[in-house]
N, C-alpha and C positions, 0 to 999 in steps of 0.2 A: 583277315587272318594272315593273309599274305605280307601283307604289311608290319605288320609285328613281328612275322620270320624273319622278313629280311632285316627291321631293323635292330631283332637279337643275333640277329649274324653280323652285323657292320660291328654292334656293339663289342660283341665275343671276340672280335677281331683286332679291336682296339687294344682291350684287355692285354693278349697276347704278346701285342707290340710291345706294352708297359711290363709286362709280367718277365718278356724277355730282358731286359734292361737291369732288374737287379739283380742277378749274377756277376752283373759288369763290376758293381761294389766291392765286391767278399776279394777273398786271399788265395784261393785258386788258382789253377792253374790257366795258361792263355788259351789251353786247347777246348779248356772243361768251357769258359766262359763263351766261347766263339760255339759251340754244339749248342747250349743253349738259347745264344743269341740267335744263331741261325735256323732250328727249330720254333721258336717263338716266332721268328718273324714270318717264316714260311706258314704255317699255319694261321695265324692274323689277317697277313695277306691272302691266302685260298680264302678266307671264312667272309673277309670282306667283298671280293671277288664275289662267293656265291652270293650274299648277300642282293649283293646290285643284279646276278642271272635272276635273284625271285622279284626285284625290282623291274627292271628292264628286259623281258624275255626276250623281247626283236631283238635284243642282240647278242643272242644265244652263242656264235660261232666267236664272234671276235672275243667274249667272255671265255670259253672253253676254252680257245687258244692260248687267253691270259693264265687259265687256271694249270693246265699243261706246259706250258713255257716254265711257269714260277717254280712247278715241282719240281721241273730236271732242271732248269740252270741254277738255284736255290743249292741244290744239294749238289752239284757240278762245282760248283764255286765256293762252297766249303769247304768240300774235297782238297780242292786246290790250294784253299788257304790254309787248312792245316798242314799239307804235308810241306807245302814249303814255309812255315812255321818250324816242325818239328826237325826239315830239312836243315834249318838254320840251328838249328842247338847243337847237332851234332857234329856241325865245322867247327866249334868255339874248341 
């Protein structure tokens, strides 16, 4: 049973990655596209992550680490990239 969690969690993770990606298509805006991309991917990546903690439990810490690290630097870095995105429009 475990086995099947983790690998609908690697799966759902994938999804994510993909699901993030067609935003990138459409006629939007660069901020809308980047929120979605960077939600999509954040969540993919935790779901994969957990995936492999119900895979691999010995490596509970360095997993946990992974999944904490990805949440704040993930959205640390977004941050970042929108506002000096939106910083850039408003010099033109």
């Amino acid at each position: 049973m475990i086995n099947v969690l983790s690998y609908f969690c690697i799966g759902l993770g994938i999804v994510f990655w993909f699901w993030g990606t067609f935003p990138m298509l459409s006629k939007r805006s660069i901020l809308f596209k980047l929120h979605s991309l960077s939600v999509a991917d954040t969540l993919g990546s935790m779901s994969i992550i957990f995936g492999l903690l119900l895979k691999i439990p010995n490596e509970w810490s360095l997993l946990v680490l992974a999944l904490l690290s990805l949440a704040v630097w993930n959205t640390v870095l977004g941050y970042v990239l929108a506002y000096c995105s939106s910083s850039g429009r408003n010099d033109e």
